[in-house]
CHARMM internal coordinates of N, CA and C (Angstrom, degrees):
IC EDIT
DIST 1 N 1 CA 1.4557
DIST 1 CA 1 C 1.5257
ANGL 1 N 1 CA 1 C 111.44
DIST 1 C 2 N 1.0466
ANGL 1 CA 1 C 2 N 128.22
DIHE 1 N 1 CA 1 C 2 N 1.19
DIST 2 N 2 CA 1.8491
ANGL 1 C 2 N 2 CA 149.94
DIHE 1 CA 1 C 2 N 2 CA 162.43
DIST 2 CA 2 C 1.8109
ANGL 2 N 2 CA 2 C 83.01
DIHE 1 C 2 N 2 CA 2 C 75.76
DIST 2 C 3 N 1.3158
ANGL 2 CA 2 C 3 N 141.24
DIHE 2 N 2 CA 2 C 3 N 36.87
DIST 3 N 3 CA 1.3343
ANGL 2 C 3 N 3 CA 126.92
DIHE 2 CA 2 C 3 N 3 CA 175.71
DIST 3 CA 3 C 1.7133
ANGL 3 N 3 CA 3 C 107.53
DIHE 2 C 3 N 3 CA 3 C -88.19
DIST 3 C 4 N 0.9627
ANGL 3 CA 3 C 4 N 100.48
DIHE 3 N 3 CA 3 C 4 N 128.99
DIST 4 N 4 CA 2.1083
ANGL 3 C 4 N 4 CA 106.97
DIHE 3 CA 3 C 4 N 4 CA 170.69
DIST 4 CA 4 C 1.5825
ANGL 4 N 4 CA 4 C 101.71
DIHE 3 C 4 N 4 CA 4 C -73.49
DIST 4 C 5 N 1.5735
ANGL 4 CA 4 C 5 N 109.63
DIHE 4 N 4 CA 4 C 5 N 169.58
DIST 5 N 5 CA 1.2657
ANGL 4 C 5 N 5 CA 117.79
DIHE 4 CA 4 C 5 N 5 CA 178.59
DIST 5 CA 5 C 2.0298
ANGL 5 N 5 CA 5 C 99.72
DIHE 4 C 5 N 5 CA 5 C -70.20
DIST 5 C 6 N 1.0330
ANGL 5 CA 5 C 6 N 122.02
DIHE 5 N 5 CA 5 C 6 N -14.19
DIST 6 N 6 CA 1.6113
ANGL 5 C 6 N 6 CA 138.52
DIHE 5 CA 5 C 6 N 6 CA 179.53
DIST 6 CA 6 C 1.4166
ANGL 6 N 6 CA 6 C 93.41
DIHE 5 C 6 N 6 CA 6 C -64.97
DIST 6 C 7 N 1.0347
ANGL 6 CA 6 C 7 N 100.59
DIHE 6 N 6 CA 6 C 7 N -70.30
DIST 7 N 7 CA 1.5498
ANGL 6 C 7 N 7 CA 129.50
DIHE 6 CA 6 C 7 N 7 CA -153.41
DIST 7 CA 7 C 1.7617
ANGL 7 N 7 CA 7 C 95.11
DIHE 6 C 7 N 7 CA 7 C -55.71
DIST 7 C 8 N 1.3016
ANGL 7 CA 7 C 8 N 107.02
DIHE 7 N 7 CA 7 C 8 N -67.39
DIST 8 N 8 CA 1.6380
ANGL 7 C 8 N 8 CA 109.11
DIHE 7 CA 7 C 8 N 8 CA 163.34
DIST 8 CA 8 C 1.3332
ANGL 8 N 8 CA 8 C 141.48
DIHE 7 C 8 N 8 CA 8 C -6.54
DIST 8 C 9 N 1.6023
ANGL 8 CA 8 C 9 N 75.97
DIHE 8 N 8 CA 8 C 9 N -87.32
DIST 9 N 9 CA 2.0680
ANGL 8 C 9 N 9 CA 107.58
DIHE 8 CA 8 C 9 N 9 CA 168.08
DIST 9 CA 9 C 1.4539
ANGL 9 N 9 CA 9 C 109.60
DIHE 8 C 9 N 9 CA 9 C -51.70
DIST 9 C 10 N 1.1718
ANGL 9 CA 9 C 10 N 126.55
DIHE 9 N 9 CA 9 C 10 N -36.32
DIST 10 N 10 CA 1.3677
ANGL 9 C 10 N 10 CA 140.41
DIHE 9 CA 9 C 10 N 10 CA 172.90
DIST 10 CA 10 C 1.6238
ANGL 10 N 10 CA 10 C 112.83
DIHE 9 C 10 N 10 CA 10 C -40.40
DIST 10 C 11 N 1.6240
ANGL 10 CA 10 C 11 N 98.93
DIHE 10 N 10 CA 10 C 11 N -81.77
DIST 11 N 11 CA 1.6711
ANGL 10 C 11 N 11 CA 102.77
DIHE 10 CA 10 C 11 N 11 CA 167.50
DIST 11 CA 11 C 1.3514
ANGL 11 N 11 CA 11 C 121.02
DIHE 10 C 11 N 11 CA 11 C -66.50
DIST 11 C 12 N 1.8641
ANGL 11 CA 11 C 12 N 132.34
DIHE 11 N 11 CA 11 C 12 N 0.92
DIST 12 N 12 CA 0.9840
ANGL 11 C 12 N 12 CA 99.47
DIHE 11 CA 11 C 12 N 12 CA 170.92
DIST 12 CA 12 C 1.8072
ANGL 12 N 12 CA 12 C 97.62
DIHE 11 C 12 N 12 CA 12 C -128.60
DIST 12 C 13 N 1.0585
ANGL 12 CA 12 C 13 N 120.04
DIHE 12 N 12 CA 12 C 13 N 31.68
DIST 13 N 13 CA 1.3400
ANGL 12 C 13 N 13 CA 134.12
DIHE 12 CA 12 C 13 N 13 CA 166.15
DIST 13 CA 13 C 1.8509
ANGL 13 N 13 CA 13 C 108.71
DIHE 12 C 13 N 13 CA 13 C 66.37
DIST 13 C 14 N 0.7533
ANGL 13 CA 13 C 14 N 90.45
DIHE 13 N 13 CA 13 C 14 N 43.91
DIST 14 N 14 CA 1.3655
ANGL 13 C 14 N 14 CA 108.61
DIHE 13 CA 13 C 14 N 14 CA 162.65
DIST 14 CA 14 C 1.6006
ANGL 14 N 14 CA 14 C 138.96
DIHE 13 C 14 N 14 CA 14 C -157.87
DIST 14 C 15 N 1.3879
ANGL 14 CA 14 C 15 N 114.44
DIHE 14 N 14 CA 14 C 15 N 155.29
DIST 15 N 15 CA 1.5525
ANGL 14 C 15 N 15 CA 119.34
DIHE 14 CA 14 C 15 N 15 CA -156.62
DIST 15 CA 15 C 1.3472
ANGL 15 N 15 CA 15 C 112.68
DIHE 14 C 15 N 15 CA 15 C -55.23
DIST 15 C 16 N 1.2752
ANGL 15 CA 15 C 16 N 129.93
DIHE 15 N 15 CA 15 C 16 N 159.46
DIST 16 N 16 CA 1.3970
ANGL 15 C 16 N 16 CA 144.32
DIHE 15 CA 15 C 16 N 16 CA 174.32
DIST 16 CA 16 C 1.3916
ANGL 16 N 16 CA 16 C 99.23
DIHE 15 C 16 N 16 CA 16 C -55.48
DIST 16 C 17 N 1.4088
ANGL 16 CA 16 C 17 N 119.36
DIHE 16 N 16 CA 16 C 17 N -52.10
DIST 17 N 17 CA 1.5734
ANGL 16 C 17 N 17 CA 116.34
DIHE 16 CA 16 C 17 N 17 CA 179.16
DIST 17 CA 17 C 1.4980
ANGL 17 N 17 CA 17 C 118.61
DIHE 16 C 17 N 17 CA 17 C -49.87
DIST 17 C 18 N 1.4235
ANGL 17 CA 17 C 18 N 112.88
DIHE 17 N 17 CA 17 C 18 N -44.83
DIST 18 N 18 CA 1.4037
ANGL 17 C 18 N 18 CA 103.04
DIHE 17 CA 17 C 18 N 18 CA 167.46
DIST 18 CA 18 C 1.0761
ANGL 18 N 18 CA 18 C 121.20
DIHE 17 C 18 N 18 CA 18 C -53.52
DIST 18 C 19 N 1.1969
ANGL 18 CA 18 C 19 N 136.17
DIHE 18 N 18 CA 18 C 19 N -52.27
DIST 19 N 19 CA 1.3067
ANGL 18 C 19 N 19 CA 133.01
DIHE 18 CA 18 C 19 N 19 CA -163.32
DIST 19 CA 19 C 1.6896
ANGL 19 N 19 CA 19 C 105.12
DIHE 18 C 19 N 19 CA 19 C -62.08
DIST 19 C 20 N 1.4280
ANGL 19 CA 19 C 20 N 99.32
DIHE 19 N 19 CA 19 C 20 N -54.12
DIST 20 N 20 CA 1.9334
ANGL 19 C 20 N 20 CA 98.01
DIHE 19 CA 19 C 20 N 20 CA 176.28
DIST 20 CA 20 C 2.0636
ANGL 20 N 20 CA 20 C 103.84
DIHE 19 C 20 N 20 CA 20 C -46.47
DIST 20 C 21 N 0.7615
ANGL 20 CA 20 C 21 N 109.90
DIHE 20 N 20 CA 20 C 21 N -35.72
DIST 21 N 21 CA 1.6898
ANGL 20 C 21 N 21 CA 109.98
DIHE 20 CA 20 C 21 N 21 CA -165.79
DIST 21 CA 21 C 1.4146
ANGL 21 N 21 CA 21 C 102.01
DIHE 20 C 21 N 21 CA 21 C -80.77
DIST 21 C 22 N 1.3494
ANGL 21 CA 21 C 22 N 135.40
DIHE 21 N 21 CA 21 C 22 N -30.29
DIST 22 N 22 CA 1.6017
ANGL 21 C 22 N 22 CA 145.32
DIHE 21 CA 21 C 22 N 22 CA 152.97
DIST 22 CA 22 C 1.6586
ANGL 22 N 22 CA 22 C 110.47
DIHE 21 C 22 N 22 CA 22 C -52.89
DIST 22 C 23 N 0.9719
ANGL 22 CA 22 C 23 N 104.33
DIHE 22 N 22 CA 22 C 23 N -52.83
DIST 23 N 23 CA 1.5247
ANGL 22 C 23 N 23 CA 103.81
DIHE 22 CA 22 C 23 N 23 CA 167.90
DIST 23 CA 23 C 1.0086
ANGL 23 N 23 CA 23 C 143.57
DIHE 22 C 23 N 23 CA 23 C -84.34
DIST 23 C 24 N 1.6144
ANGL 23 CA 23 C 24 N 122.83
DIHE 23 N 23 CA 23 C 24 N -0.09
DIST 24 N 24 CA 0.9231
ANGL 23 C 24 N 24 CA 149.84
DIHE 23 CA 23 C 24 N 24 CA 141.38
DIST 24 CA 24 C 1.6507
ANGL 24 N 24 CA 24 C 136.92
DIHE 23 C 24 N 24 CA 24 C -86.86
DIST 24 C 25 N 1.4612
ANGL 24 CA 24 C 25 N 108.61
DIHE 24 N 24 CA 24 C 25 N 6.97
DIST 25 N 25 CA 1.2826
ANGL 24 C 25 N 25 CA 122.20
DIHE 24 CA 24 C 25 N 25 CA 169.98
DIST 25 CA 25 C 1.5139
ANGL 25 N 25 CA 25 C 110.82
DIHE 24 C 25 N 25 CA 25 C 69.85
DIST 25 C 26 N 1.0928
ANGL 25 CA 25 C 26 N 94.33
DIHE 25 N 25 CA 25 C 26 N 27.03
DIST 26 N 26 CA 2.2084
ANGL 25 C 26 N 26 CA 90.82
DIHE 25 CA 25 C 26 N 26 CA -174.19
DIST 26 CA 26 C 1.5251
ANGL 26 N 26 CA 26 C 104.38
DIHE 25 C 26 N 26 CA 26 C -106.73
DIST 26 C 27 N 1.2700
ANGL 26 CA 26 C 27 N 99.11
DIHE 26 N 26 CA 26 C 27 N -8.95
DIST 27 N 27 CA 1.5643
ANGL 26 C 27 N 27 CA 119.51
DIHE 26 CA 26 C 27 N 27 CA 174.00
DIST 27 CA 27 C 1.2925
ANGL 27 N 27 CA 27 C 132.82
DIHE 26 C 27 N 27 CA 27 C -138.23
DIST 27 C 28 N 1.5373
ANGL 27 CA 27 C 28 N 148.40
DIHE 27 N 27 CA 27 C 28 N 153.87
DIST 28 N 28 CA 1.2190
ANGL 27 C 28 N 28 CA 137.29
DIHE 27 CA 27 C 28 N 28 CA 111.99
DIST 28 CA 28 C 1.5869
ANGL 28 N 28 CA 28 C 138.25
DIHE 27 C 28 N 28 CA 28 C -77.47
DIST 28 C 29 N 1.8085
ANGL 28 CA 28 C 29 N 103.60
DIHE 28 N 28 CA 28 C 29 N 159.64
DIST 29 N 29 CA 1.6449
ANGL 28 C 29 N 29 CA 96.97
DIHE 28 CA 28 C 29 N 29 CA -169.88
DIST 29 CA 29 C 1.6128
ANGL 29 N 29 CA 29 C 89.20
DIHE 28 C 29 N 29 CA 29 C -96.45
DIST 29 C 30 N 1.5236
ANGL 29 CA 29 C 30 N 113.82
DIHE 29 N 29 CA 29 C 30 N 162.60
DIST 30 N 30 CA 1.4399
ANGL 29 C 30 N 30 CA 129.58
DIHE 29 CA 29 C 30 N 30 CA -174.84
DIST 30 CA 30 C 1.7100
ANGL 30 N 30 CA 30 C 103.85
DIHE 29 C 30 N 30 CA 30 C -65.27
DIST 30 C 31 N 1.1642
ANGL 30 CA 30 C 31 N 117.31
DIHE 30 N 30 CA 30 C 31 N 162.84
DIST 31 N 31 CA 1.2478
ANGL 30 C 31 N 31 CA 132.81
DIHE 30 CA 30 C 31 N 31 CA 176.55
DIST 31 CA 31 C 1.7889
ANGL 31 N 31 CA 31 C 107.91
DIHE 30 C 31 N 31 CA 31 C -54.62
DIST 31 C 32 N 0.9888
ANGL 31 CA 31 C 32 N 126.88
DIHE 31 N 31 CA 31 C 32 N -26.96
DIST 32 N 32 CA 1.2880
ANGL 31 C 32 N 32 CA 129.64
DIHE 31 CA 31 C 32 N 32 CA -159.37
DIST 32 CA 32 C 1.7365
ANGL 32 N 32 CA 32 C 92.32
DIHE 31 C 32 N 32 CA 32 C -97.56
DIST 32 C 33 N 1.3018
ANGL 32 CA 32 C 33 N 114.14
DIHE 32 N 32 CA 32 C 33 N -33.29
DIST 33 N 33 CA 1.8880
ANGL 32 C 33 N 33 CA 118.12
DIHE 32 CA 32 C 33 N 33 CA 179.18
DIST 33 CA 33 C 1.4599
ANGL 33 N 33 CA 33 C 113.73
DIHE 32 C 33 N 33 CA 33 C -78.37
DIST 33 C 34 N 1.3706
ANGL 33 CA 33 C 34 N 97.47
DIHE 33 N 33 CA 33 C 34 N -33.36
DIST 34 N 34 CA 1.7995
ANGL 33 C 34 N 34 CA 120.06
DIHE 33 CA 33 C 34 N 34 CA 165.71
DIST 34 CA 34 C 1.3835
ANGL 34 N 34 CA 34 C 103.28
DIHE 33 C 34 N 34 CA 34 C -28.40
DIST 34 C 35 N 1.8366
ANGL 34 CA 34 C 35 N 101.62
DIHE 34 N 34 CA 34 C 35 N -78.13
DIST 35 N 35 CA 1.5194
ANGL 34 C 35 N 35 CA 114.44
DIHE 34 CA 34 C 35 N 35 CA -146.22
DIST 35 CA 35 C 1.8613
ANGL 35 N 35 CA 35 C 92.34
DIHE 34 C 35 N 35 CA 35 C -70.98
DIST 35 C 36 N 1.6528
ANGL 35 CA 35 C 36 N 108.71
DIHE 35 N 35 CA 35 C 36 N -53.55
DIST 36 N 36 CA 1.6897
ANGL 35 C 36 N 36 CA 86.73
DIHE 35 CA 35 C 36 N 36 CA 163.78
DIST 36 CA 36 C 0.8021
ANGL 36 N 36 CA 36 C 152.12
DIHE 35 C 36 N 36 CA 36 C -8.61
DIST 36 C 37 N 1.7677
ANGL 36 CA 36 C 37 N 103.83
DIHE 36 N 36 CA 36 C 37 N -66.04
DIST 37 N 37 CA 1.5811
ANGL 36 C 37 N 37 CA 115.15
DIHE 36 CA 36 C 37 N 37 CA 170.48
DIST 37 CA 37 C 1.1020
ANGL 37 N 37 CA 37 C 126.37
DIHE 36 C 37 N 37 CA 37 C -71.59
DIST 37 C 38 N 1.4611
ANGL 37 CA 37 C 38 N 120.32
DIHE 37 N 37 CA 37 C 38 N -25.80
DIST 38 N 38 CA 1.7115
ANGL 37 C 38 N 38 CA 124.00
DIHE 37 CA 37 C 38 N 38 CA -179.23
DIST 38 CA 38 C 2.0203
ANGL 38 N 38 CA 38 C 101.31
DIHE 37 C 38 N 38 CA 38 C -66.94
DIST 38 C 39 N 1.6121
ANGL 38 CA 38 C 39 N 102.21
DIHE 38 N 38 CA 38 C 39 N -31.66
DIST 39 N 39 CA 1.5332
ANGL 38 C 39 N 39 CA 94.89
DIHE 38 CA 38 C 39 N 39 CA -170.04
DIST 39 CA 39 C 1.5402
ANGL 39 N 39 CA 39 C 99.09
DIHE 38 C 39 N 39 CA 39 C -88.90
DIST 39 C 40 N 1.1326
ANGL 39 CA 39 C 40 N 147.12
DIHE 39 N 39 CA 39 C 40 N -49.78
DIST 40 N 40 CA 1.2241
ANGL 39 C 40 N 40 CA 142.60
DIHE 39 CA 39 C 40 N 40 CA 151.98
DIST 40 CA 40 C 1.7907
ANGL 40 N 40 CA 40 C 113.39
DIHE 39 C 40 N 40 CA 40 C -9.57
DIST 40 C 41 N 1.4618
ANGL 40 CA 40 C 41 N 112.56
DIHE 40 N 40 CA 40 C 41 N -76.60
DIST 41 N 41 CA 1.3407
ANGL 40 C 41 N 41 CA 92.37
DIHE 40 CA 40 C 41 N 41 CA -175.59
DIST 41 CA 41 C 2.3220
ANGL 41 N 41 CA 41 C 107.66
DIHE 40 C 41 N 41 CA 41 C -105.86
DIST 41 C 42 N 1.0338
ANGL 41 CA 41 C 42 N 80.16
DIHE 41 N 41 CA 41 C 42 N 37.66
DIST 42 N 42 CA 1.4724
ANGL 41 C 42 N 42 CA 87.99
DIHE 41 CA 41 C 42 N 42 CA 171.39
DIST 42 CA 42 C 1.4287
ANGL 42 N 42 CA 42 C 118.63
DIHE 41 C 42 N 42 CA 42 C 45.22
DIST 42 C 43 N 1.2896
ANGL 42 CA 42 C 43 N 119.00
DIHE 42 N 42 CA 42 C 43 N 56.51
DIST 43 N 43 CA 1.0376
ANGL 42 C 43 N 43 CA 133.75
DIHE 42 CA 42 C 43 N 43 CA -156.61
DIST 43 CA 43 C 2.0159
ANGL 43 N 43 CA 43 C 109.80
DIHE 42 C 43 N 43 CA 43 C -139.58
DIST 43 C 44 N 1.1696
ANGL 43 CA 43 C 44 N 114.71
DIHE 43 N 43 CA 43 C 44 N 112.14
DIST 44 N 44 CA 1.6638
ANGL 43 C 44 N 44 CA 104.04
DIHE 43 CA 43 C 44 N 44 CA 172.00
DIST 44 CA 44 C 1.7191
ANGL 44 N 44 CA 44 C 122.48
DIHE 43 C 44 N 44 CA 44 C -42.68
DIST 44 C 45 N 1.5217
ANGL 44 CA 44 C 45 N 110.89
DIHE 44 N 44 CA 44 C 45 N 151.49
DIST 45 N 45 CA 1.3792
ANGL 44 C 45 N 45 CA 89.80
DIHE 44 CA 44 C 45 N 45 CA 178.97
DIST 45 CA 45 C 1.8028
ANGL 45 N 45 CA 45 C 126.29
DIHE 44 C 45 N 45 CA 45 C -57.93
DIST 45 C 46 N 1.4113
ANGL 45 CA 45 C 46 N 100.73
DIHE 45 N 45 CA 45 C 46 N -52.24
DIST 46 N 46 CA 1.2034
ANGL 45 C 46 N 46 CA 126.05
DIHE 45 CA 45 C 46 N 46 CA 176.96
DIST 46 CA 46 C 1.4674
ANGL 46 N 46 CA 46 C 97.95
DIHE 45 C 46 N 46 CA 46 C -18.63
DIST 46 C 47 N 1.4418
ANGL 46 CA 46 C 47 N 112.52
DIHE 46 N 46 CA 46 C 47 N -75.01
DIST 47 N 47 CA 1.6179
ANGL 46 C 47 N 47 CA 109.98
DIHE 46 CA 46 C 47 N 47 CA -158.42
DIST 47 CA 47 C 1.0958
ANGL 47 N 47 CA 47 C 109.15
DIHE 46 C 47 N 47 CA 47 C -58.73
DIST 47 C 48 N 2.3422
ANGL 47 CA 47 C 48 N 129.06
DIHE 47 N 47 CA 47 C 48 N -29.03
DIST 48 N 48 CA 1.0551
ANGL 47 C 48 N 48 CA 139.66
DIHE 47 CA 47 C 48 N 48 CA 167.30
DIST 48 CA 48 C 1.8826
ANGL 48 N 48 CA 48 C 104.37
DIHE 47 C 48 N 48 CA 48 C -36.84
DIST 48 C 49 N 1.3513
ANGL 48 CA 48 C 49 N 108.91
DIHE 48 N 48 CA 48 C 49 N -45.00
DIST 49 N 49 CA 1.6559
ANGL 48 C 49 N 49 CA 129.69
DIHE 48 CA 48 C 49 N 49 CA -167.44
DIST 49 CA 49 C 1.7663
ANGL 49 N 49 CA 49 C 102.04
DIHE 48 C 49 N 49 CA 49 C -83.55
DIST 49 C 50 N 1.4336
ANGL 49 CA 49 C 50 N 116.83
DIHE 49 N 49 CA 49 C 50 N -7.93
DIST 50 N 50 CA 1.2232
ANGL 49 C 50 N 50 CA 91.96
DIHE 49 CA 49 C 50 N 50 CA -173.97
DIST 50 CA 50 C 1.7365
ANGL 50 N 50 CA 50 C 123.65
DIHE 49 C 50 N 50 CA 50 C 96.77
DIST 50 C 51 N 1.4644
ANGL 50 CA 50 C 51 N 102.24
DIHE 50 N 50 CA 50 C 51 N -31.42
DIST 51 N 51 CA 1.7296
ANGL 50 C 51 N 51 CA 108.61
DIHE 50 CA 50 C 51 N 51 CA -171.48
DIST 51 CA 51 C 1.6813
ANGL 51 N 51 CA 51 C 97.27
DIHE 50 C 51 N 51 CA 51 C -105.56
DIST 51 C 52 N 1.3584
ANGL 51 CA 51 C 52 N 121.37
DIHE 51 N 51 CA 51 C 52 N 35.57
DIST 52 N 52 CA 1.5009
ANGL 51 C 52 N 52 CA 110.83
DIHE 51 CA 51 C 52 N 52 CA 153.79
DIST 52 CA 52 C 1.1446
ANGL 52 N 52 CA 52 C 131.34
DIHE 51 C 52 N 52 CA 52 C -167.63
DIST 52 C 53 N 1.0117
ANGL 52 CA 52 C 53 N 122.12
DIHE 52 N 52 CA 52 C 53 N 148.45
DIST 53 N 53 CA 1.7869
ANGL 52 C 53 N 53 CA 107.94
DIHE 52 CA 52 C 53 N 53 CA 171.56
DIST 53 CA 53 C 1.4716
ANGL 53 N 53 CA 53 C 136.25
DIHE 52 C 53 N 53 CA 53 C -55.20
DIST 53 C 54 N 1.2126
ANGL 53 CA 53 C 54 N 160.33
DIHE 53 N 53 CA 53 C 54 N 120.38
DIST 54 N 54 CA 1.5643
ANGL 53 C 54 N 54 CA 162.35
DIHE 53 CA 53 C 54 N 54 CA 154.10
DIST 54 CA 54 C 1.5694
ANGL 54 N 54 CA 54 C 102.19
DIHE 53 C 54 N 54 CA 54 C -17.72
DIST 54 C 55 N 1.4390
ANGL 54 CA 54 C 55 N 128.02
DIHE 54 N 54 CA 54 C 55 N -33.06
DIST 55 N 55 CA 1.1272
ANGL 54 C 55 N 55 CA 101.42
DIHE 54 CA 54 C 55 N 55 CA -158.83
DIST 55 CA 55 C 1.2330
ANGL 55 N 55 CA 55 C 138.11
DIHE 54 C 55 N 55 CA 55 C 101.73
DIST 55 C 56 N 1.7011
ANGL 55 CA 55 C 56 N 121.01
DIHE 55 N 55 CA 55 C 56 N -48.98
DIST 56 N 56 CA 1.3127
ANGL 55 C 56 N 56 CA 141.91
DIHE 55 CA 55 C 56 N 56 CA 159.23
DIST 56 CA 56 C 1.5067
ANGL 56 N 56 CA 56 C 120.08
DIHE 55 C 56 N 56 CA 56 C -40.48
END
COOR INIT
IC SEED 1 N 1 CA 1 C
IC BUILD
């Protein structure tokens, strides 16, 4: 989706650092950044979590 960790935090109101620390497993984002992100890149939460498949 060409989005930066900027670009991210942006639409979901939070810092670039979060996002590096989500993607780096030193963190999770809250349930409410979850469902964001699953609708953002069209994706179920679960697989966001690791416990499912995409589907694809």
């Amino acid at each position: 989706m060409g989005l930066s960790q900027e670009g991210l935090g942006e639409r979901l109101g939070v810092s670039r650092q979060a996002i590096y620390k989500w993607e780096s497993d030193a963190s999770l984002p809250e349930i409410d950044k979850l469902i964001t992100l699953s609708k953002i890149f069209s994706l179920p939460v679960g697989w966001l979590l690791g416990v499912e498949q995409a589907g694809r």
